[in-house]
C-alpha positions as CSV (number, residue, x, y, z in Angstrom):
1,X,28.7,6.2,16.7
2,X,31.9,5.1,14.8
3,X,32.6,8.4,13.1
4,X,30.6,11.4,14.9
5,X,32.4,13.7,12.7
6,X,32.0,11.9,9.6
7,X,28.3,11.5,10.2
8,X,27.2,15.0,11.2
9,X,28.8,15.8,8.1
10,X,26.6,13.7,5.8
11,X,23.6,14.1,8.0
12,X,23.8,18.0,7.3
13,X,24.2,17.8,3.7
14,X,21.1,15.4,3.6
15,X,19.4,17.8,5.6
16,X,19.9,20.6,2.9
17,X,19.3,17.9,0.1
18,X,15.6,17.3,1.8
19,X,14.4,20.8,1.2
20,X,15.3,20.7,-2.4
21,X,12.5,20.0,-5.1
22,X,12.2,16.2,-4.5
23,X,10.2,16.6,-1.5
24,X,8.5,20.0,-2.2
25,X,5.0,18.6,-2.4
26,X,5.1,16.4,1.0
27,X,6.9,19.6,3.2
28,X,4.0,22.0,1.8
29,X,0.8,20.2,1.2
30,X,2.0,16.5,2.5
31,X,0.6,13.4,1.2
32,X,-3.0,14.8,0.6
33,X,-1.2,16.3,-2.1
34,X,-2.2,12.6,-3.9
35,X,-5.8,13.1,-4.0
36,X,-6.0,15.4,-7.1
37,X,-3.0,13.9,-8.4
38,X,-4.7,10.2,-8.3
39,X,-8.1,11.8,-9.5
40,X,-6.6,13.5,-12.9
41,X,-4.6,9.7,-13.8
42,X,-7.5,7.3,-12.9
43,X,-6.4,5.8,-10.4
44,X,-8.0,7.2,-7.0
45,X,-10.2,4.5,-5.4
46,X,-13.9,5.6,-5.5
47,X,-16.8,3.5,-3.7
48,X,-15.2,0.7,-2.5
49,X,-12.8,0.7,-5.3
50,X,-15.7,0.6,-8.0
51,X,-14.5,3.7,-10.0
52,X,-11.4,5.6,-10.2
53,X,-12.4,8.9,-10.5
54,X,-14.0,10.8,-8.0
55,X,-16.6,13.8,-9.1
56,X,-15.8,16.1,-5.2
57,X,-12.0,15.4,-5.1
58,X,-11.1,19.4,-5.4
59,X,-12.9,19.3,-1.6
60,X,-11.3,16.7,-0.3
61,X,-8.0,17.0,-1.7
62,X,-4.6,18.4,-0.1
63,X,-4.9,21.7,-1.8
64,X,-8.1,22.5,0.0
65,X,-7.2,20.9,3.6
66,X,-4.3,23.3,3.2
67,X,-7.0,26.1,2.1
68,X,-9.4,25.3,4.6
69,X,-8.2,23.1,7.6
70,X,-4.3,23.1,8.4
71,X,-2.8,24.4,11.3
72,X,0.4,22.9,11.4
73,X,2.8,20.0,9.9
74,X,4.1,18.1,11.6
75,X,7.2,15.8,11.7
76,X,8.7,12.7,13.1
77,X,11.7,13.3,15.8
78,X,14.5,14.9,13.8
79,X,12.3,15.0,10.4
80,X,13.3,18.1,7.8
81,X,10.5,17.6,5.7
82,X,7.6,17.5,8.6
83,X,5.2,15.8,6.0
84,X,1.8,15.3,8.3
85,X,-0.7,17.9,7.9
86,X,-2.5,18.6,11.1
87,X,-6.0,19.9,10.4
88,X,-8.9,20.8,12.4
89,X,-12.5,21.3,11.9
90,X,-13.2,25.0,13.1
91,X,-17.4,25.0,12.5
92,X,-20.5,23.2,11.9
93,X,-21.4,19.5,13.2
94,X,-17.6,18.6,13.4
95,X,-16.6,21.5,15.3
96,X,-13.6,20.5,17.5
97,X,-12.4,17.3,14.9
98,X,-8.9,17.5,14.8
99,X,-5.7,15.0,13.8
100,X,-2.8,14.7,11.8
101,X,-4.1,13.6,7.9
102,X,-2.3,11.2,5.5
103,X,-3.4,10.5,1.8
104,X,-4.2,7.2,2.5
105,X,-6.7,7.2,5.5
106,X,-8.5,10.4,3.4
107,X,-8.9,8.5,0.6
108,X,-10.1,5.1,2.9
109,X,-13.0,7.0,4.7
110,X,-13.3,9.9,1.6
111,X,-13.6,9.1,-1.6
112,X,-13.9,5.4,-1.4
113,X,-16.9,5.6,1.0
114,X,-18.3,8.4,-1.3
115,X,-18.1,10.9,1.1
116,X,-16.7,14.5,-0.3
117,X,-16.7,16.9,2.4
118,X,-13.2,17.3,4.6
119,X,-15.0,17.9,8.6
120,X,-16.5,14.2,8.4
121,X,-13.1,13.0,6.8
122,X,-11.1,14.7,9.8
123,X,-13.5,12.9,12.2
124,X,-13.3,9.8,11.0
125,X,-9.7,10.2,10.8
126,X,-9.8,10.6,14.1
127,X,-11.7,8.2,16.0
128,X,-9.3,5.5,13.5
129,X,-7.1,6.9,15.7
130,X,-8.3,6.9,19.2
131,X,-10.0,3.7,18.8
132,X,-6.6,2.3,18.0
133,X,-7.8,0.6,14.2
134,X,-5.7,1.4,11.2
135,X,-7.5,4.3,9.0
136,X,-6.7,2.5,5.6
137,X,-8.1,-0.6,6.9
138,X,-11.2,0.0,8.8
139,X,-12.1,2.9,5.8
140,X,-12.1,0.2,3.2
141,X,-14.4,-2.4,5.5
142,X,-16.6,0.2,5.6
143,X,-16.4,0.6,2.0
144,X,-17.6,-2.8,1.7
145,X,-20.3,-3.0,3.6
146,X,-21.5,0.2,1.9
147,X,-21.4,-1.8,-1.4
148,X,-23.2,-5.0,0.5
149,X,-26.0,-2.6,1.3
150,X,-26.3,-0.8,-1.8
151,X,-26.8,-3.8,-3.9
152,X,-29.0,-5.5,-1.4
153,X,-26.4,-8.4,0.3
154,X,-26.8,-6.9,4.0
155,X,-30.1,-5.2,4.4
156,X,-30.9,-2.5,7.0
157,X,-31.9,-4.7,10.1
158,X,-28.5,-6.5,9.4
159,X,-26.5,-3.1,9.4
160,X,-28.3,-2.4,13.1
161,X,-31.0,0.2,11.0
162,X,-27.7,2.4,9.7
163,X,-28.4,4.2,6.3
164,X,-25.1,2.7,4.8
165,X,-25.4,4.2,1.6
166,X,-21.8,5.5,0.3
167,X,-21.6,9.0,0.9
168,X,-23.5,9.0,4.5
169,X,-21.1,10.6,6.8
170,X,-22.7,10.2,10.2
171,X,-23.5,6.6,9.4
172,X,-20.2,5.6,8.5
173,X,-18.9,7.3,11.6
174,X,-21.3,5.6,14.1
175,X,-20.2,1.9,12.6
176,X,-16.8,2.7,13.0
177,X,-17.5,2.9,16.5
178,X,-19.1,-0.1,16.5
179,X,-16.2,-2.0,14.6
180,X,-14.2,-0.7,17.9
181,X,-16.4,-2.2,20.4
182,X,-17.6,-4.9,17.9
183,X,-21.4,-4.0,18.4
184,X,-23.8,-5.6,16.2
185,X,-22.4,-5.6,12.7
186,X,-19.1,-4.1,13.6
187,X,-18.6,-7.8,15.0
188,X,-18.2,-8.7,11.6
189,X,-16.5,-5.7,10.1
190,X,-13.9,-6.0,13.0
191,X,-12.5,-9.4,11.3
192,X,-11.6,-7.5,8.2
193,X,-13.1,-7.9,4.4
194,X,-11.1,-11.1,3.6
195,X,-13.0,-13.1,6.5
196,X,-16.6,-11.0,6.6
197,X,-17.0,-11.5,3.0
198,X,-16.3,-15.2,3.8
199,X,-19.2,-15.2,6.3
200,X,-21.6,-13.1,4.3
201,X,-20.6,-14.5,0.8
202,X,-23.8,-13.9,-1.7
203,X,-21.0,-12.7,-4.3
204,X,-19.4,-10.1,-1.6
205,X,-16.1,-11.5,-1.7
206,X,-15.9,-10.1,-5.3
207,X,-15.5,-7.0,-4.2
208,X,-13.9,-7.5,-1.0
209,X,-10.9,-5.4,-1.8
210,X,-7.6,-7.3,-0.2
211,X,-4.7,-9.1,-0.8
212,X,-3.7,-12.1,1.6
213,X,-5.9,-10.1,4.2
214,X,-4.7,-7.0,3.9
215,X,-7.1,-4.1,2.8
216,X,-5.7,-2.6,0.2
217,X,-3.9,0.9,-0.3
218,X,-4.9,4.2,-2.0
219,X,-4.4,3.5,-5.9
220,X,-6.5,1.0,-8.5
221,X,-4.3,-0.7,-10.0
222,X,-6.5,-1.7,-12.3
223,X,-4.8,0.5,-14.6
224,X,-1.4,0.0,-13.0
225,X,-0.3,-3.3,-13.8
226,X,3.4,-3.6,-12.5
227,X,2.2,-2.0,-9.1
228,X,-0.9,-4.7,-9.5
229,X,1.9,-7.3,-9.7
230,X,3.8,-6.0,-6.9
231,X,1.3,-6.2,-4.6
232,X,0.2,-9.5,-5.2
233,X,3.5,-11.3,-4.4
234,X,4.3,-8.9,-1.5
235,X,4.7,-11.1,1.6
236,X,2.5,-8.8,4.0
237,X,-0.2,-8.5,0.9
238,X,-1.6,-4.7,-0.2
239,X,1.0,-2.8,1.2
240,X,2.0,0.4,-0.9
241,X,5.4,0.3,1.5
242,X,6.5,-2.8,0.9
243,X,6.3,-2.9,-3.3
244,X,7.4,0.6,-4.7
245,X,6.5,-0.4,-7.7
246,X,3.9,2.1,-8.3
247,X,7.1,4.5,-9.4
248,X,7.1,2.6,-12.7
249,X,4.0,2.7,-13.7
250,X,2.8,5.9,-12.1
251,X,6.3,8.2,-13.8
252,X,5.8,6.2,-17.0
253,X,9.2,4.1,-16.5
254,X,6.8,1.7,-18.0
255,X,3.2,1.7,-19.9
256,X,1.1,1.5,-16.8
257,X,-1.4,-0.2,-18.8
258,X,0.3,-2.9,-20.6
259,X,1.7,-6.4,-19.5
260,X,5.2,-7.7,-20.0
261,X,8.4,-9.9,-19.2
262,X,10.9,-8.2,-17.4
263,X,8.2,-6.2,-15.1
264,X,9.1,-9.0,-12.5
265,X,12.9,-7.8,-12.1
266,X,12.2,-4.4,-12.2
267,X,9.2,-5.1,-9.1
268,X,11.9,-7.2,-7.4
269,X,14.6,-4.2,-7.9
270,X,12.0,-1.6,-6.0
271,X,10.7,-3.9,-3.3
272,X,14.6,-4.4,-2.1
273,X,15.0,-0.8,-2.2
274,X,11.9,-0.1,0.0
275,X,13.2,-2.9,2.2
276,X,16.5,-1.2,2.9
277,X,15.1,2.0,3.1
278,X,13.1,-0.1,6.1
279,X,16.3,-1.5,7.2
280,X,18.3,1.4,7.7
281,X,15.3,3.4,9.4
282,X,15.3,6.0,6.7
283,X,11.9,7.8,5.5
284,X,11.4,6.7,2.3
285,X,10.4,9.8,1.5
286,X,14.4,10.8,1.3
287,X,14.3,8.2,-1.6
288,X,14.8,10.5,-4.4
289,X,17.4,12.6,-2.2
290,X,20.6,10.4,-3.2
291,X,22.9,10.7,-6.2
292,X,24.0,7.0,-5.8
293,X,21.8,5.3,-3.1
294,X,23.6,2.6,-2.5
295,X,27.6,4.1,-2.2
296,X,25.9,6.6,0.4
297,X,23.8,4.6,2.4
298,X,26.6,2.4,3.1
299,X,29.0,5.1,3.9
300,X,26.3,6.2,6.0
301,X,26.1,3.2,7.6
302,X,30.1,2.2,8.5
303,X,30.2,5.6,9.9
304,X,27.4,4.6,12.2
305,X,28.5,1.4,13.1
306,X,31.6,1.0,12.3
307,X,31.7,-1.8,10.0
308,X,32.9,-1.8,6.7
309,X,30.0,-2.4,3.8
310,X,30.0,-2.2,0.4
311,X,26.9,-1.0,-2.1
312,X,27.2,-5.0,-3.2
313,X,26.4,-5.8,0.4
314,X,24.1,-3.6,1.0
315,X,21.7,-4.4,-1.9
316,X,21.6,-8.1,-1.0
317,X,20.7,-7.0,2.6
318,X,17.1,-5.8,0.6
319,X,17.1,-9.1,-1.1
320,X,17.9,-11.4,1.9
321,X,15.2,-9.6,4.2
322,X,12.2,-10.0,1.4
323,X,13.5,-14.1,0.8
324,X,13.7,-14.4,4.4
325,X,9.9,-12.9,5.0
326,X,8.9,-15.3,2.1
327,X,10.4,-18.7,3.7
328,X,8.3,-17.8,7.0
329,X,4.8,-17.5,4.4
330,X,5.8,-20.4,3.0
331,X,6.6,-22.2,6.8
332,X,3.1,-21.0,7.7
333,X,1.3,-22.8,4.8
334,X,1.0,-20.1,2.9
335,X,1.3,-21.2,-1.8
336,X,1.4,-19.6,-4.8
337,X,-2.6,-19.2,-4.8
338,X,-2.1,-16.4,-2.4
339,X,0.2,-14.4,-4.6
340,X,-3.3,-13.0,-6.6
341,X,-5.4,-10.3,-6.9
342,X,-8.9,-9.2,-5.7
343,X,-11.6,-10.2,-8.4
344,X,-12.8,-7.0,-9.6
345,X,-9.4,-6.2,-10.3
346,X,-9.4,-9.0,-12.7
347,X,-12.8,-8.6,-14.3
348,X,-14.4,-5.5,-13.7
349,X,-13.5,-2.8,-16.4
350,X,-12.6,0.7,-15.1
351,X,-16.1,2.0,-16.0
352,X,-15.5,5.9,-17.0
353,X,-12.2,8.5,-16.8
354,X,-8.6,8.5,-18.1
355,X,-8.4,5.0,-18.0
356,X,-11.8,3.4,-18.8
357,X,-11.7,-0.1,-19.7
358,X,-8.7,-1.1,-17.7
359,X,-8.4,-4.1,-15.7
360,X,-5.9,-6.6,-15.4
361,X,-6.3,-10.4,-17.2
362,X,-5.6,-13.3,-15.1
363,X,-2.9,-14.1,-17.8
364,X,-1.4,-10.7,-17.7
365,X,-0.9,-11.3,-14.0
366,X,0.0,-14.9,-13.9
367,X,2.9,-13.9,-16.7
368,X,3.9,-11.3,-14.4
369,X,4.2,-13.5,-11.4
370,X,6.0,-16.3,-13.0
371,X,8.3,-13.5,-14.2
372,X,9.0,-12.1,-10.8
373,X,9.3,-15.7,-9.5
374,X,12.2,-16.2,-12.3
375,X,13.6,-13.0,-11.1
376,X,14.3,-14.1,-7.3
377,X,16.0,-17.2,-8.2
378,X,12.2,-18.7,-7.3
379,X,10.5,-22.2,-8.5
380,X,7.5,-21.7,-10.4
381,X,5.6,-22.4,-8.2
382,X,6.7,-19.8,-5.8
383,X,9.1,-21.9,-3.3
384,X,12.7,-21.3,-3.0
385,X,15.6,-23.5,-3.9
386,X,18.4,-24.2,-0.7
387,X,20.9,-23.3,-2.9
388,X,19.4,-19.8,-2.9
389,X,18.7,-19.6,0.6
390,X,22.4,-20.5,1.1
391,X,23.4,-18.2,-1.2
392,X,22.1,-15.6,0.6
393,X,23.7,-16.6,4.0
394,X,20.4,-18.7,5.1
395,X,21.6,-22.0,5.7
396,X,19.2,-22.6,8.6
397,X,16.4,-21.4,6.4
398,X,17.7,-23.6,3.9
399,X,17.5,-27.0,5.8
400,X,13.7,-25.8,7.3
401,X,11.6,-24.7,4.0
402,X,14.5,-24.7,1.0
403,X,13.5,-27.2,-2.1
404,X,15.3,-28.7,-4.7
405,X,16.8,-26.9,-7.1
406,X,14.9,-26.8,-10.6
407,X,17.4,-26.3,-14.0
408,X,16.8,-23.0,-15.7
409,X,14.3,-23.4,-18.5
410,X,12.5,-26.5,-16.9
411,X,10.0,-24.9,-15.1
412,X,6.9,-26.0,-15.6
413,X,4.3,-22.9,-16.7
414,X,2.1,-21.7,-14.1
415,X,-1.9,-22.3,-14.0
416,X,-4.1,-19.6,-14.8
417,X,-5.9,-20.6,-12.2
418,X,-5.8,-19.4,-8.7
């Protein structure tokens, strides 16, 4: 370490910064803390992301794990917040479930598989995690297939005689074991919703809820249009920690359920900051600890290293990191027709709560997208100039995927289509 002194110093006072009211809700009730939060806005994804609004959140949410089921938090090594809430089932059928619980695997397996009791949640929590499969993920396959069996697309012989109706517990926790050891239908479910829907088709992929593959996270957007946005163009696909841009729509920085230009600079601005944040190793849960993000993080980081950089520098590191993840999409064949959104999203109306009747237009989005694409210095149709790679210190990146440069205002306008 450069300057031990220096950074012991600014360690302690973010320490005593951490405990202050900007991370109050994740050091007491932890993420789960989203659930009734989610539920009261509209946005909490409910059977297979078919409603927003979920009629047993109060059971399910983090105010009754914390009630009911906690014994501990837990934190990562050196952590002053301690955000995971461990909780264990002490009775009935799940006696003995027990795991660390995070908002979005609760609301993957919970409330969008219809199931509103916390002992079933905790197991299926669990076995996510011993079976080594991401919780988000596998909860929304099963979600699917839920949906395929409630409107007829997979019957019960094809579901190996499980009951998958959404709500039924025990039959979503035997078919995640069978996802694990790819028995019978789990086969299928194993490859993820973007390819099973592929295979079953019969109108399945219209609710196969993912973006370039990726299941997707714990909010609708639906009714969150910049965060829609966001997600779409993110280079890894539906990941909430990549785009940040739920903080606009979510804290009414903008109207969550409106379209318009300049929504693409401010996605761009929060999916740097999450990629420093990445960078730099730091929780992004500290986000809302900093005065002036970018003058301390940098002290933070000369102190560390040694070497001298300014905010400037430090806020095109975000930039150059998402460009650079970009070029290698664009390297592996990836276009412009994968920056979209699930169907539903775009045609199925939010059908009751806060926000009934939202959904996001194709032209809402494709203005969006266009706009973001103007924002990083992008062609319109989503590829990106060598002189901006070169700009951004990516000369080798430049001469392998970089295109011609395109006069401002002479871009053509994108296709609605997909």
């Amino acid at each position: 370490v450069a300057d031990p002194d220096g950074l012991l110093k600014e360690t302690l006072r973010l320490i005593q910064v951490s405990q202050g009211p900007g991370t109050e809700k994740y050091r007491v009730l932890g993420t789960p803390s989203n659930v009734l939060n989610m539920n009261k806005i509209g946005v909490l994804p409910t059977r297979n992301f078919s409603e927003t609004v979920f009629e047993h959140a109060e059971k399910v949410s983090g105010e009754h794990l914390y009630d009911h089921y906690r014994i501990k938090s837990v934190g990562c090594s050196g952590c002053s917040i301690a955000c995971e809430q461990w909780a264990q089932v002490k009775h009935g059928k799940y006696k003995g479930a027990i795991i660390g619980l995070d908002y979005e695997p609760l609301f993957a397996v919970g409330p969008n598989c219809g199931i509103g009791e916390m002992p079933p949640i905790i197991r299926l929590v669990q076995l996510a995690d011993e079976l080594g499969m991401d919780g988000m993920s596998v909860g929304v396959c099963i979600s699917w297939a839920m949906e395929c069996y409630e409107k007829g697309i997979l019957s019960r012989e094809e579901c190996d005689g499980l009951d998958l109706r959404f709500g039924n517990a025990d039959a979503a926790i035997e078919l995640m074991q069978k996802i694990a050891h790819r028995e019978g239908i789990g086969d299928l479910l194993a490859e993820g919703v973007k390819r099973a829907s592929e295979r079953v088709g019969k109108g399945s992929e219209h609710f196969a809820m993912h973006i370039k593959g990726l299941e997707m996270p714990g909010y609708d957007v639906r009714s969150l249009k910049t965060f829609g946005m966001g997600l779409a163009v993110a280079a890894r696909g539906a990941c909430h920690n990549r785009s940040l841009a739920y903080e606009l729509d979510i804290r009414g920085t903008v109207d969550r359920l409106t379209a318009e230009p300049g929504r693409g600079k401010l996605a761009m601005e929060k999916e740097d900051f999450a990629c420093v944040l990445d960078c730099l190793v730091l929780c992004k849960f500290l986000r809302n600890c900093f005065d002036d993000f970018e003058t301390e993080v940098s002290r933070l980081y000369t102190m560390t290293t040694g070497i001298e950089l300014t905010p400037e520098e430090m806020l095109a590191v975000g930039e150059r990191v998402v460009t650079l993840k970009k070029a290698f999409n664009i390297r592996e064949g990836w276009t412009k027709a994968d920056d979209w959104l699930p169907p539903r999203v775009l045609e199925d109306p939010i059908p009751t709560g806060p926000t009934k009747g939202a959904y996001i237009k194709p032209e809402e989005l494709r203005m969006m997208i266009d706009d973001y694409y103007q924002a990083r210095g992008w062609t319109a149709d989503g590829l990106i100039p060598r002189s901006k790679l070169i700009e951004l210190g990516l000369e080798d990146v430049a001469e392998d995927i970089g295109v011609e440069d395109v006069p401002s205002g002479t871009q053509p306008v994108g296709d609605l289509a997909n």
